[in-house]
C-alpha beads as a LAMMPS data file, in Angstrom:
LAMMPS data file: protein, C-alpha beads

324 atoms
323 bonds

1 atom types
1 bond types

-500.0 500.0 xlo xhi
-500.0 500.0 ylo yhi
-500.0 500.0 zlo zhi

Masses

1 110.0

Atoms # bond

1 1 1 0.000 0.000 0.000
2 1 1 1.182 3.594 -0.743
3 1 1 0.089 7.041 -0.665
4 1 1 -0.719 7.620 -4.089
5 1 1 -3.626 5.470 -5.078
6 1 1 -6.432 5.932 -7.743
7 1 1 -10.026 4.451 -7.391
8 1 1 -9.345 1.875 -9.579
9 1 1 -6.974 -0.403 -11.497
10 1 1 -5.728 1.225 -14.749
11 1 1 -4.598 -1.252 -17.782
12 1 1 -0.927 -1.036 -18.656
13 1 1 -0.138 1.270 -21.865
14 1 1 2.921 0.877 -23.674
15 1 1 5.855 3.293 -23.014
16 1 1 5.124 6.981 -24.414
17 1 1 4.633 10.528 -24.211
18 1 1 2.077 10.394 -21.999
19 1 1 3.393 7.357 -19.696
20 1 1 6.156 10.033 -19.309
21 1 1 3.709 12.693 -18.423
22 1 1 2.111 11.132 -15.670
23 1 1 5.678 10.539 -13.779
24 1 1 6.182 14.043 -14.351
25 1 1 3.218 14.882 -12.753
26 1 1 3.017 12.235 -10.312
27 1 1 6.770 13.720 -9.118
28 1 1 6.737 17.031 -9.981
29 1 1 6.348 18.541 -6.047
30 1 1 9.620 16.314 -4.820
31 1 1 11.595 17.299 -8.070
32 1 1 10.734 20.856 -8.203
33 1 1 11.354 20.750 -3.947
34 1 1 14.527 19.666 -4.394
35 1 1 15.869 22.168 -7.212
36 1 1 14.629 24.860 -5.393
37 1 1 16.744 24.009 -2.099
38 1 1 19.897 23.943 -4.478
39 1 1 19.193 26.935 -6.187
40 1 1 18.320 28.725 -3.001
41 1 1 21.222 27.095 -1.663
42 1 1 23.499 28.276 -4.329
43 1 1 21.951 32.091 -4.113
44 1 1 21.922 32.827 0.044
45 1 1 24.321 31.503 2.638
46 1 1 20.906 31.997 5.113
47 1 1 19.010 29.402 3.402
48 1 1 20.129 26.200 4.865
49 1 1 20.649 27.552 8.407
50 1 1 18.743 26.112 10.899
51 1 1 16.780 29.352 12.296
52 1 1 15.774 29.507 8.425
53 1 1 15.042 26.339 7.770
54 1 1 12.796 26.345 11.275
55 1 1 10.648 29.124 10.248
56 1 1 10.497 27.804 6.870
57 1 1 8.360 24.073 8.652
58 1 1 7.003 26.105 10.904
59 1 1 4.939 28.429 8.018
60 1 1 4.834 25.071 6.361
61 1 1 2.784 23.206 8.782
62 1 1 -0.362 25.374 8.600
63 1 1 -0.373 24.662 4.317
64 1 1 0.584 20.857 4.990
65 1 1 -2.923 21.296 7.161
66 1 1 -4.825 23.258 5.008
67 1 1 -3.974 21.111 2.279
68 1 1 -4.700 17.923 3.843
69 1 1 -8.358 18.971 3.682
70 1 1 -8.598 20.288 0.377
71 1 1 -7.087 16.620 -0.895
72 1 1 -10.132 15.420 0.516
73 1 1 -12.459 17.322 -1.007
74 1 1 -10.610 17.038 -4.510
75 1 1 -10.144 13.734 -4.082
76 1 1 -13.922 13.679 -4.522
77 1 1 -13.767 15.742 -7.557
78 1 1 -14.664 18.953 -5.408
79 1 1 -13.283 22.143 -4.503
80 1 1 -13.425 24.352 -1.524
81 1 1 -12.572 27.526 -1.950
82 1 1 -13.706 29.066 1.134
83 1 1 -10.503 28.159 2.606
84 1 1 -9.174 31.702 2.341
85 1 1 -11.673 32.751 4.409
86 1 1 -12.422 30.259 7.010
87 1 1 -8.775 29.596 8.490
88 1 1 -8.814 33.506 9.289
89 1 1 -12.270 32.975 10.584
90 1 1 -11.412 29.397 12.877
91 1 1 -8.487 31.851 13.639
92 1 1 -10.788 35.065 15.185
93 1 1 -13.263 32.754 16.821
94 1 1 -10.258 30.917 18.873
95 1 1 -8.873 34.812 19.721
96 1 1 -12.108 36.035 20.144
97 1 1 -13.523 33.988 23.193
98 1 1 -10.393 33.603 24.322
99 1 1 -10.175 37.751 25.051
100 1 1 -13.576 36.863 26.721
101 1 1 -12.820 34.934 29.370
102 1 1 -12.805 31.332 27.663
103 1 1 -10.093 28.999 28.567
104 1 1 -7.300 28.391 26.472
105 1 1 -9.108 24.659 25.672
106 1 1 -12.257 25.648 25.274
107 1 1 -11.353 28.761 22.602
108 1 1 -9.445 26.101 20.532
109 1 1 -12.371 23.913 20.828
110 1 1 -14.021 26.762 19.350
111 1 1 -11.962 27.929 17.356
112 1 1 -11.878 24.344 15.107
113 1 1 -15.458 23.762 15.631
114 1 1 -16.298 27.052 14.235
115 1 1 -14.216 25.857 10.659
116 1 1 -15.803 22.819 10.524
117 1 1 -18.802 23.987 11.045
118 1 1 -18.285 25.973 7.320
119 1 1 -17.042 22.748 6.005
120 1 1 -20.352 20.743 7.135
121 1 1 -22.571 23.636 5.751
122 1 1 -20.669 23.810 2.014
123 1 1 -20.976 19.713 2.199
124 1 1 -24.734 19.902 2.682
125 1 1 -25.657 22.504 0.036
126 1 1 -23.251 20.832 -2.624
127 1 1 -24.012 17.054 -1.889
128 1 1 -27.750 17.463 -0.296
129 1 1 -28.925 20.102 -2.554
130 1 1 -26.891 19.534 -5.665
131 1 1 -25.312 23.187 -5.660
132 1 1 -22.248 23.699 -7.688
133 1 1 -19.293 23.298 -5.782
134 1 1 -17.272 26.192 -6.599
135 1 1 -20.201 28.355 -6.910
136 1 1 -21.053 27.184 -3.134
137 1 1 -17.698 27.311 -1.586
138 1 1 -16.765 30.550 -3.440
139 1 1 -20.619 32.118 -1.809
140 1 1 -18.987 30.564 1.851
141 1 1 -15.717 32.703 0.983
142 1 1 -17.227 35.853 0.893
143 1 1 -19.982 35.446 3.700
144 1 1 -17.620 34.061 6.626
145 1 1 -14.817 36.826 5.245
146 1 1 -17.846 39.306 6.330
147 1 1 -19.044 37.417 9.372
148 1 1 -15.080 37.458 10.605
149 1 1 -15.023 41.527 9.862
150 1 1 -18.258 41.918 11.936
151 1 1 -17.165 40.017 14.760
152 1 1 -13.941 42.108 15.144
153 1 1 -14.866 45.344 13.420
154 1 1 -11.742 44.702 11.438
155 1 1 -9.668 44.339 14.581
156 1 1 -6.679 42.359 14.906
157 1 1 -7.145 39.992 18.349
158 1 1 -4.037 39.475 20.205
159 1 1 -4.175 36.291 22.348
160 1 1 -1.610 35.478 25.327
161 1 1 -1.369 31.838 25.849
162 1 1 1.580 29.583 27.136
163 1 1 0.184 26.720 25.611
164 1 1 -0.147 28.398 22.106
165 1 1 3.129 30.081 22.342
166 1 1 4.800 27.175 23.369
167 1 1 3.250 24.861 20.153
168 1 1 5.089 27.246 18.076
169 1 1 8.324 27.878 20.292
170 1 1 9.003 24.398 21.911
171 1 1 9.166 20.836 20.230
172 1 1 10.541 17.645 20.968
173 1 1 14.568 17.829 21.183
174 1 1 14.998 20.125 17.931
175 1 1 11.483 19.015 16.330
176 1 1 8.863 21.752 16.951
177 1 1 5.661 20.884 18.042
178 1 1 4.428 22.702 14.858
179 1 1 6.508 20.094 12.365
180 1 1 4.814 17.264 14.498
181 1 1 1.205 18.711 14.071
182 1 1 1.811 18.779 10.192
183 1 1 2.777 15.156 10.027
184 1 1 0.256 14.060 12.403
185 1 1 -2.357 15.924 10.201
186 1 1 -1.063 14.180 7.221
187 1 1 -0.387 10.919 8.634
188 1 1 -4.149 10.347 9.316
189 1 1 -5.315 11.466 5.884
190 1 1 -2.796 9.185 4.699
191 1 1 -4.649 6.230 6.862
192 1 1 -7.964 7.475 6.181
193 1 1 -8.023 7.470 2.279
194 1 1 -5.822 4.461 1.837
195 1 1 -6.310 1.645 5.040
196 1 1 -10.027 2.454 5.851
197 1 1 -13.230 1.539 3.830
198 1 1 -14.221 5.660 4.002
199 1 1 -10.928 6.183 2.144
200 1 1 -12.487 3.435 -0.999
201 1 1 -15.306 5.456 -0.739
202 1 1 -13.759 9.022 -1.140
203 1 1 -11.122 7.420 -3.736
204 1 1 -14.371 5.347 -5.536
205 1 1 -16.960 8.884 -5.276
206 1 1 -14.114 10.814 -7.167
207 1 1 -13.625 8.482 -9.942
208 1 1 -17.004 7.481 -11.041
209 1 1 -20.139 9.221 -9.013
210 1 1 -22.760 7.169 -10.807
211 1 1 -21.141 3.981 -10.418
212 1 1 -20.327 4.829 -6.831
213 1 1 -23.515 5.113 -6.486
214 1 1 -25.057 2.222 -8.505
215 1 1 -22.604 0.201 -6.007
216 1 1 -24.378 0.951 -2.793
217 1 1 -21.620 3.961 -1.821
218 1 1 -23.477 6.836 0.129
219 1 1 -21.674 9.352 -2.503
220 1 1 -23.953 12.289 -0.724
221 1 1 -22.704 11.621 2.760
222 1 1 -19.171 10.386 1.282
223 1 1 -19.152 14.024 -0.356
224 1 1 -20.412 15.596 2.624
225 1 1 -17.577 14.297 5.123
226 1 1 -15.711 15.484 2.474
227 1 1 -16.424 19.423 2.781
228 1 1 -16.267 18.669 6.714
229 1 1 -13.098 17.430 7.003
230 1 1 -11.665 20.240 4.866
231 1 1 -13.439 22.531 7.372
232 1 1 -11.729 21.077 10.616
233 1 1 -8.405 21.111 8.448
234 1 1 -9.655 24.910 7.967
235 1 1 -10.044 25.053 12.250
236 1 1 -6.275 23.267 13.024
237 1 1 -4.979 25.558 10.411
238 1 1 -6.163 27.998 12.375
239 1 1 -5.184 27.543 15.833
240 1 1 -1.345 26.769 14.249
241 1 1 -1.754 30.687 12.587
242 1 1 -2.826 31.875 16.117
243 1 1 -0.425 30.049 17.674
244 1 1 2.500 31.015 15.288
245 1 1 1.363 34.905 15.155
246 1 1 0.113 35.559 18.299
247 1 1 -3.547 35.995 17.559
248 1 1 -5.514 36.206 14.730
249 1 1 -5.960 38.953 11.430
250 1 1 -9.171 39.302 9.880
251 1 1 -8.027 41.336 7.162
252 1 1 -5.004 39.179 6.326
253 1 1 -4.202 38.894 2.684
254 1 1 -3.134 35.423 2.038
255 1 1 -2.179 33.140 -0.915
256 1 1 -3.403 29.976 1.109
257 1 1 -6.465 29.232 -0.694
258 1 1 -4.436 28.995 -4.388
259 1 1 -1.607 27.334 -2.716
260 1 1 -3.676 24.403 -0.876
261 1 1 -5.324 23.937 -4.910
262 1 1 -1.674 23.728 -5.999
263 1 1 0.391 21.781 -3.590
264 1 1 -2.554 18.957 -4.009
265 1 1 -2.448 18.818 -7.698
266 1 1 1.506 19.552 -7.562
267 1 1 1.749 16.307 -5.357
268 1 1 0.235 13.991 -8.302
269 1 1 -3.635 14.289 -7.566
270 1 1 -5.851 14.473 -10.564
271 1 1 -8.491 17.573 -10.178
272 1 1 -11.305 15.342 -11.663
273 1 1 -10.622 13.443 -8.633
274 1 1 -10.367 9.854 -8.064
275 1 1 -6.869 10.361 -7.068
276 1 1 -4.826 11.124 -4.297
277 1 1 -0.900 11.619 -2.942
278 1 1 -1.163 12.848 0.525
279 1 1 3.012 12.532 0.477
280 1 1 2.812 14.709 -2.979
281 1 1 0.360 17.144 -1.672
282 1 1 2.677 17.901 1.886
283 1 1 5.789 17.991 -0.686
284 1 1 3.619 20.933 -2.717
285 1 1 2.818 22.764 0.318
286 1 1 6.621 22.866 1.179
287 1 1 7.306 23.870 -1.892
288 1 1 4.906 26.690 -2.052
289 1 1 6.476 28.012 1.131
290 1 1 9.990 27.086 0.153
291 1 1 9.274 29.233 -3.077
292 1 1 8.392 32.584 -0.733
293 1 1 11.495 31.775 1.757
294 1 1 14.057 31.827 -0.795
295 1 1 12.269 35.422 -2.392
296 1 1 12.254 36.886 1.365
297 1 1 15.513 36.024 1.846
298 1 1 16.505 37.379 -1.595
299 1 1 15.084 40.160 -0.799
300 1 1 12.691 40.104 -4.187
301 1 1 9.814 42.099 -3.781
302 1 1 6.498 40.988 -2.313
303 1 1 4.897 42.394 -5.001
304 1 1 6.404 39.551 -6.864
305 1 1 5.335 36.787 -4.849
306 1 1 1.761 36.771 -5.909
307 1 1 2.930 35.946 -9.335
308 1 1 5.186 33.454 -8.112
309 1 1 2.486 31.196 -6.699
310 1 1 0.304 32.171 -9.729
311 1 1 2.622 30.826 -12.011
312 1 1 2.957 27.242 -10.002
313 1 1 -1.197 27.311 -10.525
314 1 1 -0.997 27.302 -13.851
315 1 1 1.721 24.945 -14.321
316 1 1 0.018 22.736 -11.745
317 1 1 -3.167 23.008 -13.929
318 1 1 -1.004 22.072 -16.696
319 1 1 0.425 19.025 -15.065
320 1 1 -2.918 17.645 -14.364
321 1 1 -3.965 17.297 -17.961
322 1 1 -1.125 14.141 -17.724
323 1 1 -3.080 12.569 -15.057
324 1 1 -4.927 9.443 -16.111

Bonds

1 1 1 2
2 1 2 3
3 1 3 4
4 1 4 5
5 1 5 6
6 1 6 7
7 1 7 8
8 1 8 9
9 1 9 10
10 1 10 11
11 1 11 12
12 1 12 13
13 1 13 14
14 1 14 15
15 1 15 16
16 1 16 17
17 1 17 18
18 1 18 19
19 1 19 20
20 1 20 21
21 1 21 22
22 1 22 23
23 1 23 24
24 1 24 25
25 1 25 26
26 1 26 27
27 1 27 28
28 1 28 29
29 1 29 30
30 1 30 31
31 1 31 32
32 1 32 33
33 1 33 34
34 1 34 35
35 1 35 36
36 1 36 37
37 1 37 38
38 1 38 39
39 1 39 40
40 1 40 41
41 1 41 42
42 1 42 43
43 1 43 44
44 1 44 45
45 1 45 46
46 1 46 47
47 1 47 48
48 1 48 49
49 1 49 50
50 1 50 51
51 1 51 52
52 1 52 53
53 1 53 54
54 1 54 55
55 1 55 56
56 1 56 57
57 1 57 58
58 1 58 59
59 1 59 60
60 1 60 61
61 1 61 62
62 1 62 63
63 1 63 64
64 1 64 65
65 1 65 66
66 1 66 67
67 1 67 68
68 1 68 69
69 1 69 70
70 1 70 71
71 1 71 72
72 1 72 73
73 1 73 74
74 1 74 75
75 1 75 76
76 1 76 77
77 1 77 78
78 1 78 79
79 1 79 80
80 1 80 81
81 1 81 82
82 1 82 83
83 1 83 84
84 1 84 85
85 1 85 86
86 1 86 87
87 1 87 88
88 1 88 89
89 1 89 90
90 1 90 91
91 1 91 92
92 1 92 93
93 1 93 94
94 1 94 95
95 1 95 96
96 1 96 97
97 1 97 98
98 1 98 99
99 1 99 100
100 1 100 101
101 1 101 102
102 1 102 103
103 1 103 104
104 1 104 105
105 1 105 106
106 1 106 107
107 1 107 108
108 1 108 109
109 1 109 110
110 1 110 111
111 1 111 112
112 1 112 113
113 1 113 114
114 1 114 115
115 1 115 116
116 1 116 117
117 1 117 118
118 1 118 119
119 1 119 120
120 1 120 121
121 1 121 122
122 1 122 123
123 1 123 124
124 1 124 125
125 1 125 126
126 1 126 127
127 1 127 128
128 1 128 129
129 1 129 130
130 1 130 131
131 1 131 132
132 1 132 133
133 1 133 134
134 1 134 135
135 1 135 136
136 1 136 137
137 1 137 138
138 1 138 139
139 1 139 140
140 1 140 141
141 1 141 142
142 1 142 143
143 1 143 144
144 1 144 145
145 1 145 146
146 1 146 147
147 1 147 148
148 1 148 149
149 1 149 150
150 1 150 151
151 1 151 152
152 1 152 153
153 1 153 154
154 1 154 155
155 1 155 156
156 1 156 157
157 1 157 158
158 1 158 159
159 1 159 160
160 1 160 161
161 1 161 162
162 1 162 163
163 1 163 164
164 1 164 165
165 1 165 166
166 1 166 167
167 1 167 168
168 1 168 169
169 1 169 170
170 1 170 171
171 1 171 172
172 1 172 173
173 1 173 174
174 1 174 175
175 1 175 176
176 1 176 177
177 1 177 178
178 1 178 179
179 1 179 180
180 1 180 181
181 1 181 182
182 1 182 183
183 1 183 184
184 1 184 185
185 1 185 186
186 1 186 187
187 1 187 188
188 1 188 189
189 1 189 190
190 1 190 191
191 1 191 192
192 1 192 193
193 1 193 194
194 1 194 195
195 1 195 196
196 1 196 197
197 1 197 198
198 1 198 199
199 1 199 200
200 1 200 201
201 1 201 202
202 1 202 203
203 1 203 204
204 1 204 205
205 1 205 206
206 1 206 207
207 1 207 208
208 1 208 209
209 1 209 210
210 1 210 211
211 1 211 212
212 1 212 213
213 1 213 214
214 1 214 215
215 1 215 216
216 1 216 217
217 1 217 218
218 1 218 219
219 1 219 220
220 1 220 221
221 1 221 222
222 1 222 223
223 1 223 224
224 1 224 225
225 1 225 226
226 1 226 227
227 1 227 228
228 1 228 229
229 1 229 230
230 1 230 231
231 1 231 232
232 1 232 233
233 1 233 234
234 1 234 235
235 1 235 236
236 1 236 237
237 1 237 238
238 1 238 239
239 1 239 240
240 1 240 241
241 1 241 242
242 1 242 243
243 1 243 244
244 1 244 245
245 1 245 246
246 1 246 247
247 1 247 248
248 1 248 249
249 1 249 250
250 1 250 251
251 1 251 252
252 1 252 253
253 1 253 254
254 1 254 255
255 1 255 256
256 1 256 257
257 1 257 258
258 1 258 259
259 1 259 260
260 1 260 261
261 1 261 262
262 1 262 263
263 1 263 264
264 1 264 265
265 1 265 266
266 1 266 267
267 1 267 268
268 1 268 269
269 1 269 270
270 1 270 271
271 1 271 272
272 1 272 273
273 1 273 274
274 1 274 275
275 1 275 276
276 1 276 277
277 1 277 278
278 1 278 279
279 1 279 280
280 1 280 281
281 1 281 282
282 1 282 283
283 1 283 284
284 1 284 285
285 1 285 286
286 1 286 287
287 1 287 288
288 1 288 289
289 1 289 290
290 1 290 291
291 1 291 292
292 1 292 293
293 1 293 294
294 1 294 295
295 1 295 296
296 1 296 297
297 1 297 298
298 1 298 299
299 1 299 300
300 1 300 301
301 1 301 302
302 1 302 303
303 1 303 304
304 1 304 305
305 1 305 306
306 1 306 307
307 1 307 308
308 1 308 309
309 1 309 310
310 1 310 311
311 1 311 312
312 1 312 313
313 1 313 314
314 1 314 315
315 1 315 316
316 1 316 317
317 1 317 318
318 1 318 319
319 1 319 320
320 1 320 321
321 1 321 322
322 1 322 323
323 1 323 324
């Protein structure tokens, strides 16, 4: 068993372009990681030290996360794009009731229920009501951006918690706490979509809905679990951004939402779904962040970063026209 499975047995083709192609794509994140750490290597001294190279994981564990989720829900042959919004929003609810007395447990209870609480909402309108998906999730992006301005005015919320602090600060011996929460994170989707019967399910739901269905799969609650998981992903992003910053931003301009689309189909998985590499979609998500490290430490413009990440869309977009 490995973590890059499709929902069903493909017949051999001979050697060709396209057999070519699909290890391209199916490699493509690890490749591209790789080159970049030489070339960054090669350009700054500060790359490789190890106060860079700890910030770099650290920013890298909340995408890992983020992406996790969306795998799921594009494993499916879905898309959530409300992700830009709800980690900020998980984010504010966790710093909100926490500057209102709530425990530190209880506002990260919170805090996650509050994402996946988007995540179960987008999951019944698309699978329940038959709503498109991106016109749904792209509806949930604007509404819980405005729900997290009205709760805060606009307001950054500063939190001060040991416990949060310390899950960015501390670790085990030189691992940080952070690095462990990533791999935990994708660790489980790994054992959820390939050693459990829900995993079949997503894997079977993605690659043929009808016959899914025709099967005896629930493809309407398969989809819905779906959109939920990628909503708590959405919550644990969150309390790793409150954690890592110190409380939460409601106007924070971010490039997660493109980035979690691209690390998963930059890690092998097929956007028509029926396909999934959780190892290829962390390896993305490093890259992503890898890809802004080495232009912050450059010193290249921010302005240019946008474009950056842009740029891996589209060729992520083109690598997926080589998946089978």
């Amino acid at each position: 068993m490995t973590a890059d499975r499709a929902a069903a047995p493909v017949e051999e083709t001979p050697r060709s372009g396209r057999n070519t192609g699909e290890l391209i794509a199916r490699y493509a994140a690890p490749i591209a990681l790789v080159a970049l750490f030489i070339i960054f290597f090669i350009a700054t001294p500060k790359f490789l030290t190890s106060s860079n190279m700890t910030a770099l994981f650290v920013s890298a564990a909340i995408l890992v996360v983020l992406s996790m989720g969306q795998q799921l829900v594009i494993t499916v042959a879905g898309i959530d794009l409300s992700v830009g919004s709800n980690l900020p929003w998980a984010a504010t609810v966790l710093a909100w009731t926490s500057s209102h007395g709530w425990g530190t447990p209880a506002a990260i209870v919170a805090g996650i229920l509050a994402g996946t609480i988007v995540g179960i909402v987008n999951g019944l309108l698309v699978a329940r009501l038959k709503m498109a998906d991106f016109i749904v999730t792209l509806g949930s992006l604007s509404v819980v951006s405005g729900l997290t301005l009205l709760l805060t005015s606009g307001n950054q919320i500063a939190v001060s918690s040991g416990f949060l602090q310390g899950l960015a600060l501390n670790g085990l011996g030189p691992i940080r706490w952070f690095w462990l929460a990533g791999v935990i994170v994708a660790l489980l989707t790994a054992f959820v979509l390939f050693w459990t019967r829900t995993g079949t399910y997503l894997l079977s739901t993605g690659g043929n809905l009808d016959a899914a269905r025709d099967v005896g799969i629930p493809v309407n609650r398969v989809r819905l679990l779906a959109y939920a998981a990628s909503g708590l992903a959405c919550g644990v992003a969150g309390v790793l951004f409150v954690s890592n910053n110190g409380g939460s931003d409601p106007s924070m301009q971010t490039n997660l939402l493109l980035s979690s689309i691209a690390a998963v189909v930059l890690g092998g998985s097929s956007l028509s779904g029926g396909r999934a590499s959780v190892l290829g979609a962390a390896a993305g998500a490093v890259l992503l962040q890898t890809l802004l490290n080495g232009f912050t430490l450059l010193d290249i413009s921010q302005y240019y970063q946008p474009i950056a990440v842009g740029v891996v869309v589209l060729g992520a977009a083109f690598i997926s026209r080589f998946q089978r």
